[in-house]
Every structure is written in structure tokens, then in C-alpha cells.
C-alpha positions in Angstrom: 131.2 190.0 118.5 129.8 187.4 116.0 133.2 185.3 116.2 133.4 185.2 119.8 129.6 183.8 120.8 130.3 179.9 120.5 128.2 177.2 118.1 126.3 175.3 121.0 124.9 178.6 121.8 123.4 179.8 118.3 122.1 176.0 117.7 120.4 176.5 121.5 119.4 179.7 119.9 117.9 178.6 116.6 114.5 177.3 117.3 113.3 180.7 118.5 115.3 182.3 116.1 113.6 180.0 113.1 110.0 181.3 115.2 111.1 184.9 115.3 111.0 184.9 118.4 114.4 186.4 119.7 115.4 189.9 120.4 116.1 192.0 117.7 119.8 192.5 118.8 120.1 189.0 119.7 118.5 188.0 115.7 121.4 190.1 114.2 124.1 188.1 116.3 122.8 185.0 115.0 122.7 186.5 111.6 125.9 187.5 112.0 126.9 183.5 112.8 125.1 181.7 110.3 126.8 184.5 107.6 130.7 182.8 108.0 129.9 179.3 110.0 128.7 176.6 107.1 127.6 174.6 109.8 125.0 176.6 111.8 123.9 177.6 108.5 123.6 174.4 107.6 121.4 173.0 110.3 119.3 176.4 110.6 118.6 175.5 106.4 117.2 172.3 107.6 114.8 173.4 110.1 113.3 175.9 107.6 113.8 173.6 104.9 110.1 172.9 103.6 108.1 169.5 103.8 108.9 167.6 100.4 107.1 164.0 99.4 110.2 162.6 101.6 109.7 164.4 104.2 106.0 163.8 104.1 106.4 159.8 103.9 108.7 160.3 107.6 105.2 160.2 109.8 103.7 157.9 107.4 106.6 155.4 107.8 106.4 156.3 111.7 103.0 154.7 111.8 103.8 152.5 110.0 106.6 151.2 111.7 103.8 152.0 115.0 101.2 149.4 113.3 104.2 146.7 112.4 105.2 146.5 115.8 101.7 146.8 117.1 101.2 143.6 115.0 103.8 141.5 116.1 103.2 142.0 119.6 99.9 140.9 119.2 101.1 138.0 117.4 103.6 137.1 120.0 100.5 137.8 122.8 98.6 135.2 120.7 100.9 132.6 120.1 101.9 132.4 123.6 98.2 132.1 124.9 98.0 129.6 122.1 101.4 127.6 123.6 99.4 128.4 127.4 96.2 126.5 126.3 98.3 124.1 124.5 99.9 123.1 127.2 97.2 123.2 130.0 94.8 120.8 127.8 98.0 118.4 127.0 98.5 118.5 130.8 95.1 117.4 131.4 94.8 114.8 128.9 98.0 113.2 129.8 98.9 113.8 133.3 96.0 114.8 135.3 93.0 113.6 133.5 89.3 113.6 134.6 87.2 111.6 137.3 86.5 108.1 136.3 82.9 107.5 136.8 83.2 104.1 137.4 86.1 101.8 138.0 86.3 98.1 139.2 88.2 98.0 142.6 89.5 95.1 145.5 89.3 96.8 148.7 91.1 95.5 151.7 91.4 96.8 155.5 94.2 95.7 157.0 94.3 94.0 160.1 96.1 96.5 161.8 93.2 99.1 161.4 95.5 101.6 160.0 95.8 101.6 156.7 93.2 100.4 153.2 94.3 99.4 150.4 92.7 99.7 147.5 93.2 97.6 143.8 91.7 98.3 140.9 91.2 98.9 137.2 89.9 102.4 135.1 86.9 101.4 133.0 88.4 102.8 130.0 90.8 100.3 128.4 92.2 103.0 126.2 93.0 105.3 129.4 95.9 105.0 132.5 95.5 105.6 135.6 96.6 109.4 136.8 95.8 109.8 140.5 93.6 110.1 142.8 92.2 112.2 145.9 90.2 112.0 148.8 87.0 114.6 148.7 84.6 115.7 151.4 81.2 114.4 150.9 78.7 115.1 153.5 79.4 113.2 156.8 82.2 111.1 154.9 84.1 111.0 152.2 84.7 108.8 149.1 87.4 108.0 147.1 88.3 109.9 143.6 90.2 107.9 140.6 91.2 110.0 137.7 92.3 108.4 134.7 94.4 110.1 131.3 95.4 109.2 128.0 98.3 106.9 128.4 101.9 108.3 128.0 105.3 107.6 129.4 104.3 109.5 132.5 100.9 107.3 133.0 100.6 104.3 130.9 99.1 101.5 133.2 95.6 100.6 133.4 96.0 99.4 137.1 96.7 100.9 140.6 96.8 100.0 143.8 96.0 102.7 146.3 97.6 102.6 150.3 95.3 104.9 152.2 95.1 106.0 155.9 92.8 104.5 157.6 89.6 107.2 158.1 87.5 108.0 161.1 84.4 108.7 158.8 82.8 106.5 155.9 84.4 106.4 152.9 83.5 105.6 149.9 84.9 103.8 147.4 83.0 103.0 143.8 80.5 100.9 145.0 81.2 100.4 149.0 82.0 102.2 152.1 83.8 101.5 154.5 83.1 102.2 157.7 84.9 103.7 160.8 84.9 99.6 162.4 86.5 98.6 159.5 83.0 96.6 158.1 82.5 97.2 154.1 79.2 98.4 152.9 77.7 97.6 149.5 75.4 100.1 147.8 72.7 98.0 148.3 73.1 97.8 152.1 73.0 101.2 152.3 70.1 101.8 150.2 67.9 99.4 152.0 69.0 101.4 155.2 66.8 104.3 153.6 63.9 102.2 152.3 60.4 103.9 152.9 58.9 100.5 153.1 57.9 97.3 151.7 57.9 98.3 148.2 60.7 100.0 148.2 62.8 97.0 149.8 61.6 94.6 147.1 62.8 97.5 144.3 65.8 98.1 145.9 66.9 94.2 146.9 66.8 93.1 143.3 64.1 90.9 143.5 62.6 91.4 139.4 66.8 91.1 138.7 67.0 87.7 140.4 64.0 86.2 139.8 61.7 88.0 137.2 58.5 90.4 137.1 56.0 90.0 140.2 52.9 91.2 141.1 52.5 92.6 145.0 49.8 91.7 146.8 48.9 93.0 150.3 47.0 90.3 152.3 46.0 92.5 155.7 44.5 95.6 156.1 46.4 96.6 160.0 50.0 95.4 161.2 51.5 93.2 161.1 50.7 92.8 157.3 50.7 89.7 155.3 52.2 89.9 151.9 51.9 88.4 148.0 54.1 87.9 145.6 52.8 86.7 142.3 56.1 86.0 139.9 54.4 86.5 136.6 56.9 85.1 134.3 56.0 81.4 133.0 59.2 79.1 133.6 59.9 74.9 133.9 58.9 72.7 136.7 62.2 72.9 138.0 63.0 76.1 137.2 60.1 77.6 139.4 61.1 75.1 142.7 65.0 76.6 142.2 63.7 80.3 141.9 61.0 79.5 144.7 64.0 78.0 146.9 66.1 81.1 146.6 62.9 83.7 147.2 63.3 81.8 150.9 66.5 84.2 151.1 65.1 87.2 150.0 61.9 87.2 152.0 63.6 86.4 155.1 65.5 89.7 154.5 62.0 91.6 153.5 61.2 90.8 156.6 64.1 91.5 158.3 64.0 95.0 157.1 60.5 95.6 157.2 59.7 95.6 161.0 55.7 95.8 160.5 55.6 92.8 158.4 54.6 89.1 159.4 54.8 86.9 156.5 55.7 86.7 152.7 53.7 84.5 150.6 54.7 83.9 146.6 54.1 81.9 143.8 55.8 80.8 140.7 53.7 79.7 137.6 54.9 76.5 135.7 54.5 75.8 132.0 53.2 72.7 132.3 50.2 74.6 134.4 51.1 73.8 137.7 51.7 76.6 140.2 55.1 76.1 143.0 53.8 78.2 146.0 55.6 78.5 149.5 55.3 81.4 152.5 57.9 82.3 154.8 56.7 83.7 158.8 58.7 86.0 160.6 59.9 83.9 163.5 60.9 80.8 160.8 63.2 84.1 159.0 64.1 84.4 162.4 65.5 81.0 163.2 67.7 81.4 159.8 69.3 84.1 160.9 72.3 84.3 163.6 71.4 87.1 165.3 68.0 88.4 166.8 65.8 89.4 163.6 65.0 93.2 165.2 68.7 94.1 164.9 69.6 93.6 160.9 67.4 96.8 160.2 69.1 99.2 162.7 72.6 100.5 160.5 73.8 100.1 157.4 76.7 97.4 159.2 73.8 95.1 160.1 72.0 95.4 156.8 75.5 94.1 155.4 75.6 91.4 157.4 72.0 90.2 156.4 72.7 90.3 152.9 76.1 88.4 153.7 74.3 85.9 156.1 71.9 85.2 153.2 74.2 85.0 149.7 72.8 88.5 148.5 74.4 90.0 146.4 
């Protein structure tokens, strides 16, 4: 019976026969086997065969193998986030770059109303120009330059920019221009917002152009008489050229300032003389080629007062 039951079936057999766990009958059949086939016997010698130091090493080597591979996937994992980060940071210090926070520009509108174009310069020396982008900013927009590290991809400092023309202000560095097609220094539009006297003589670079001042106010109800006491000690002729050119920049005070009548000021000589002068509204008015009311009403018209006048 023993001869005729084939191998496969006995080595099915053997794991429950190594567990004592077949039949009695069916135990003395295998028996039977493994006592004339050297090759049953063989393999049912190996699963009982007892755990030796070899043996014992086989998990040991297992985990070790486990923790090898464990390792060099977390080195791969880390090296390639390494080669991502790499890249990303070369990619934005050579071809995208960063905002420039200032950079000296030429801005033209075309006469065909279509189309600006802008010239300019980064501020870095030691940087190229990368790109730039057009970015929502309130009720307009302005005008982004980004500069990188130079490369053979970006290695010149200057660009010129062909942009369509906008329906809404845009900005660019220190202008806007407008939907008309007018340019508006920063200036003009910060004397647009002024919240008064004071703040127009702050904001028109009076102390810049001509030195530190004193301001008086001469009337109590409008429209107000003004003072302005330059306290800086300078030559004869030195105080009538400064006095000359505060002409300019109290006929735009009082452009701007609509409650105001007349500017008076003084320059203080070192020879102890004192050059003194006053400007009224209607003589600011007769230097001026438009009505005086109208230079105060948009940022356009405040442009065009600082033009008119040499203002820079």
C-alpha cells in the first residue's frame, strides 16, 4: 500500500504528520513511506531537525536584512528630498528670483494708447533681471520686477518691458499711470491725500529743497494767512536764489490748500540781513495755466501743477 501512495502526497502530509496530528492509520502509511523513500525521509528529518546556533542566526539575519533595507530606503527618501530642495532653491536663486524692491525705470505710453513700455535697471548690480508680473493691488495694479543671481539663463542687468495698455492705474516703481495715459509721481499722489497745510509742506519737500522752517499761522478763520521762517543761516545770494524758488512751491501750497490766502517766508542772511517775500492766491493764480480751484481735484491735475512749476 506504502509503494503505491505517491511523494507529493506524504510531503502534503508531513506537517500534520510532524504535529501528530493525522490519523492513526494514515501515521502508519507515512511511516511506511519515509522507511524505503530517502527523500521524504529526508525532508520530514529537516522539519523535526532541532534549532542549532545556525539556525538560530536565520531570524536574526532576517531582521537584519529588514533594518539594512529599512536604511537604505530611508537614505534614498533623503537624498532625493535633499536633490528636491536643492533644486527648488537653485531654481529660485537663478531663474525666478525675488521682488526687487526698488528698481530705476523709463516709462513710456505709446501714442497709440495701446501698449507701455517700460526700461529699466535692478538695483542690485550683482543680480539679472528674471521676470516680471502684473498683481492686483486695490483699485489698480502695479508692476512686479523680480531679479536672480546671474546665469546663462538671466545674466543682464537691464530689461525692457512691452505691456498692454490697462484700464486701471498701474503702478510702476515710483509712478502710475493712469487710464488717460498721464504719469503720476509719488508725490502727486500723496499730495492728493494731504490732510492739510502741514502735511502739504511735509509731503512737497520743502525742508529737502530749501532747509528747516518754522510754520507760522497768521489768522485765526479762513482764509488763513501763513509763515514760513527758514531757519537755516545762508549767503546774501544764497537766500534771494532759495527765496526765488519758494515762489514755486507756495503757489502750489496754495494751489492744494483751498482755505488758504497767502504764504509769507523769510530767509536769514549771514551777513544779518533778512530776504523776505509773500505770495497771494490770485498772483499763484496768474502763474498758473489753468484756473487755480482745479490742480487740487485728481491726482492728473496735481501732476500737472508740479510739472507747470519744475517740481520735482
Amino acid at each position: 500500500m506504502k509503494n503505491r501512495i505517491p511523494c507529493e502526497i506524504i510531503r502534503d502530509l508531513l506537517p500534520l504528520y510532524t504535529d501528530k496530528q493525522t490519523r492513526p492509520d494514515t501515521s502508519q502509511v507515512i511511516a511506511g513511506h519515509l522507511s524505503h523513500c530517502t527523500e521524504c525521509a529526508r525532508i520530514y528529518e529537516e522539519m523535526n531537525a532541532p534549532l542549532t546556533p545556525a539556525g538560530a542566526d536565520a531570524p536574526t539575519d532576517a531582521l537584519g536584512k529588514i533594518r539594512r533595507k529599512n536604511r537604505l530606503e530611508a537614505l534614498a527618501g533623503a537624498c532625493i528630498t535633499f536633490f528636491i530642495i536643492l533644486i527648488i532653491t537653485l531654481f529660485k536663486l537663478f531663474i525666478y528670483g525675488s521682488p526687487e524692491a526698488f528698481y530705476s525705470s523709463m516709462v513710456e505710453v505709446n501714442s497709440d494708447m495701446c501698449t507701455i513700455t517700460v526700461s529699466g535697471t535692478v538695483s542690485d548690480e550683482n543680480k539679472a533681471y528674471s521676470h516680471y508680473k502684473i498683481e492686483k493691488q486695490g483699485d489698480g495694479c502695479r508692476l512686479i520686477v523680480y531679479s536672480c543671481l546671474p546665469s546663462f539663463i538671466h545674466g543682464e542687468e537691464t530689461f525692457s518691458i512691452d505691456l498692454t495698455y490697462q484700464d486701471i492705474p498701474l503702478k510702476i516703481g515710483d509712478r502710475t499711470v493712469m487710464p488717460d495715459g498721464s504719469i503720476v509721481y509719488s508725490m502727486a499722489n500723496a499730495l492728493y491725500d494731504n490732510a492739510g497745510f502741514t502735511d502739504i509742506a511735509d509731503k512737497i519737500g520743502l525742508r529737502k529743497a530749501l532747509g528747516s522752517f518754522e510754520l507760522r499761522l497768521l489768522s485765526t478763520s479762513g482764509p488763513y494767512q501763513w509763515e514760513i521762517i527758514f531757519k537755516e543761516t545762508c549767503s546774501y545770494n544764497e537766500a534771494e536764489s532759495k527765496s526765488a524758488l519758494m515762489v514755486k512751491y507756495a503757489c502750489a501750497m496754495l494751489a492744494l490748500s483751498g482755505t488758504s490766502k497767502e504764504i509769507k517766508w523769510s530767509f536769514a542772511s549771514d551777513d544779518g540781513s533778512t530776504i523776505s517775500s509773500s505770495l497771494e492766491r490770485n498772483q499763484a493764480n496768474s502763474m498758473l495755466k489753468n484756473p487755480i480751484e482745479g490742480y487740487a481735484s485728481t491726482p492728473q491735475a496735481v501732476q500737472q501743477l508740479l510739472d507747470e512749476l519744475g517740481i520735482l
